[in-house]
C-alpha positions as CSV (number, residue, x, y, z in Angstrom):
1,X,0.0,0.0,0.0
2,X,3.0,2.1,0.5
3,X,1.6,6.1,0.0
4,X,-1.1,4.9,-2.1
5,X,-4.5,7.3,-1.6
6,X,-7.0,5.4,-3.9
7,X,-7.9,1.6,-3.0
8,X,-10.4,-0.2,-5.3
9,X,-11.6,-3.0,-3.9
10,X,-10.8,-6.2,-5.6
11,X,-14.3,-7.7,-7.1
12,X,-16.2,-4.1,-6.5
13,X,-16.9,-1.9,-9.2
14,X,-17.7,1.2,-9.1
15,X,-16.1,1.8,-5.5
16,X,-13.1,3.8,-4.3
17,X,-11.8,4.0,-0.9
18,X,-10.0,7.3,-0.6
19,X,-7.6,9.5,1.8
20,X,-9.2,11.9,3.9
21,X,-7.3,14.6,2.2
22,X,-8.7,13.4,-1.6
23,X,-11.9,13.7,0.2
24,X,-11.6,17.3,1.3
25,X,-10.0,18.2,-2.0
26,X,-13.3,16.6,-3.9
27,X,-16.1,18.5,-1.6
28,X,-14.0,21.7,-2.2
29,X,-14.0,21.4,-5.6
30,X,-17.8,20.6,-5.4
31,X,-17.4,17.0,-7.3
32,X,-20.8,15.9,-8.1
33,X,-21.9,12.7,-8.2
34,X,-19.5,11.0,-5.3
35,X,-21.0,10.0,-1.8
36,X,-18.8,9.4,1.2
37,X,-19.1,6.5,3.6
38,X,-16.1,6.2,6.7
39,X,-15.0,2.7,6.3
């Protein structure tokens, strides 16, 4: 996993696990179309 920021879980598509920074960065930027769950 090293620095990595982006997980997709094997056998899931269509879902991302993300840093808490990529996170902030997507709400600031008003990203439509993404919903947040805290895994």
């Amino acid at each position: 996993m090293g620095d990595a920021k982006v997980f997709r879980p094997w056998g899931w598509s269509g879902v991302l696990i993300v840093s808490e920074d990529i996170k902030t960065a997507l709400e600031r930027a008003n990203v439509t179309g993404v919903e947040f769950e805290e895994v």
